[in-house]
C-alpha positions as CSV (number, residue, x, y, z in Angstrom):
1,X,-10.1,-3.1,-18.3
2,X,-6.4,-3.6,-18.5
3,X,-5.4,-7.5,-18.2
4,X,-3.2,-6.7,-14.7
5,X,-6.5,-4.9,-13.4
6,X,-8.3,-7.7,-14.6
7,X,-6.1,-10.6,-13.3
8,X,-5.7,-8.5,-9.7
9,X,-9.7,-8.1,-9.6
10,X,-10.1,-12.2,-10.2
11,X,-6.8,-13.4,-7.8
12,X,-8.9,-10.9,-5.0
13,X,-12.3,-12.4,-6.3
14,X,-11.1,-16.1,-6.1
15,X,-9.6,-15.5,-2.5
16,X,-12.6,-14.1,-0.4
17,X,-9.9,-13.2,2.8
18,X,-11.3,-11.0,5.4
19,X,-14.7,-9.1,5.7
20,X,-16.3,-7.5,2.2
21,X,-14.9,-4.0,3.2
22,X,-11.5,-5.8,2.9
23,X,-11.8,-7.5,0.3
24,X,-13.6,-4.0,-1.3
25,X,-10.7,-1.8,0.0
26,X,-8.2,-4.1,-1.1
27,X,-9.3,-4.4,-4.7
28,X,-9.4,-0.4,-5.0
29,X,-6.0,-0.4,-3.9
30,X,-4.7,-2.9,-6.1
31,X,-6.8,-1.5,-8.7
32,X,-4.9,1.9,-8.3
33,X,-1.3,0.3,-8.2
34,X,-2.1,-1.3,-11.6
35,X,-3.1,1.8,-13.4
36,X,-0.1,3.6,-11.4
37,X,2.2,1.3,-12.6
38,X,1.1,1.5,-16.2
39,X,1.2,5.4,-16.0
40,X,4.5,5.1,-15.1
41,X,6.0,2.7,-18.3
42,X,5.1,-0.7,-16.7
43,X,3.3,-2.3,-19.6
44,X,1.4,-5.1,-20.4
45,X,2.2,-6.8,-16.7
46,X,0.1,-9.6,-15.2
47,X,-0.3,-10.8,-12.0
48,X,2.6,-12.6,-11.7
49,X,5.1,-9.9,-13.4
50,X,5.2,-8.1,-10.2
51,X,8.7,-7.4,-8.8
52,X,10.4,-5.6,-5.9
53,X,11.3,-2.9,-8.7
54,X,7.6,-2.7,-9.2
55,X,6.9,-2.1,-4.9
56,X,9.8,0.6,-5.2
57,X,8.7,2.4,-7.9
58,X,5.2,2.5,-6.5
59,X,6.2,3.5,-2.7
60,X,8.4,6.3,-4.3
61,X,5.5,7.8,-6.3
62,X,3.2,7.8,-3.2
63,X,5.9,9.0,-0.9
64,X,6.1,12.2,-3.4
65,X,2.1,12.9,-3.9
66,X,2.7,13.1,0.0
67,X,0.5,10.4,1.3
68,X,0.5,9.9,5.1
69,X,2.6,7.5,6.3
70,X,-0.2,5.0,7.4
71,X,-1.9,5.0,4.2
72,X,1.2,3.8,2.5
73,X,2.1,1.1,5.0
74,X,-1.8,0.3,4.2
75,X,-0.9,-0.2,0.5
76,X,1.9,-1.7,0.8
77,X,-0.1,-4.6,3.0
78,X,-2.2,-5.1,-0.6
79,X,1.1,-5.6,-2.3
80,X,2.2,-7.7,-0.5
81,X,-1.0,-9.6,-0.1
82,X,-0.4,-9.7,-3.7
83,X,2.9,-11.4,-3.3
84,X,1.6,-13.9,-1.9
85,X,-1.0,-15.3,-3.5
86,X,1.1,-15.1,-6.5
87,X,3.7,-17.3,-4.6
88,X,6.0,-14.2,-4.6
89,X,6.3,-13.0,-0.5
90,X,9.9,-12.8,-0.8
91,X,10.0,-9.4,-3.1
92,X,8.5,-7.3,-0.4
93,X,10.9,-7.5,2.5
94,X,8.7,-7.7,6.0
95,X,10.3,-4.4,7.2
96,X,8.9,-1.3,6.1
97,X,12.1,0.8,6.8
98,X,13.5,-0.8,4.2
99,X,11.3,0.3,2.3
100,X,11.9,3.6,3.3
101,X,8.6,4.1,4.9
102,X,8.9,5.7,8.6
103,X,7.6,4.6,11.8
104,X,4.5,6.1,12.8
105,X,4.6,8.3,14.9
106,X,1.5,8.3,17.7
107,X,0.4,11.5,19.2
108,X,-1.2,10.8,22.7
109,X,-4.4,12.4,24.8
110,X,-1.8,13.2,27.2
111,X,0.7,15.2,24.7
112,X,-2.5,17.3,23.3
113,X,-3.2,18.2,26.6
114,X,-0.1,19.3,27.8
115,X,0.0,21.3,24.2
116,X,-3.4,22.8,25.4
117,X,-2.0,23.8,28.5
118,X,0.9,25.4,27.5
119,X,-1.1,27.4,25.2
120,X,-3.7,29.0,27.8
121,X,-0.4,30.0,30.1
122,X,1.1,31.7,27.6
């Protein structure tokens, strides 16, 4: 195991926040980001190397594999879950658009019906 892998798996180990499947979901993301960021020239990082070049480069690449927009704003919450237990919460700025991630945007019961009606009139 690569020492960032390793030192993400023991920060999420030694700080047991929210339910298993959290804690689970959260070490498989930050598990990915590590190997992601060593595919990409980031070598020999630990924990506490991370920096907002780091988030960047990482919501770049998963903005170009196309990931929905929801899963990225999910990832991002593990980085900067990261940040913080490393002391670090400033590097991640709070806003997403800065980030260059989109809103969300919500589709409604109400718009797929209306959809569905204007489908059987025409």
């Amino acid at each position: 195991m690569k020492q960032l892998n390793w030192d993400l798996k023991q920060m999420v180990k030694d700080n047991p926040d929210g339910s298993r499947s959290t804690q689970a979901g959260r070490w498989e993301i930050l598990d990915l980001s590590g190997c992601q960021l060593e595919e990409m020239g980031f070598k020999n990082m630990r924990k506490h190397s991370l920096k907002p070049r780091h988030v960047e480069t990482l919501v770049h690449r998963w903005q170009e594999e196309g990931l929905a927009i929801g899963t990225i704003k999910n990832r991002v919450a593990c980085l900067r879950w990261w940040a913080e237990h490393i002391g670090k919460p400033s590097i991640i700025p709070n806003d997403n658009l800065t980030l260059g991630i989109p809103n969300r945007s919500y589709v409604t019961n109400v718009s797929k019906a209306r959809e569905l009606d204007a489908g059987r009139a025409s």
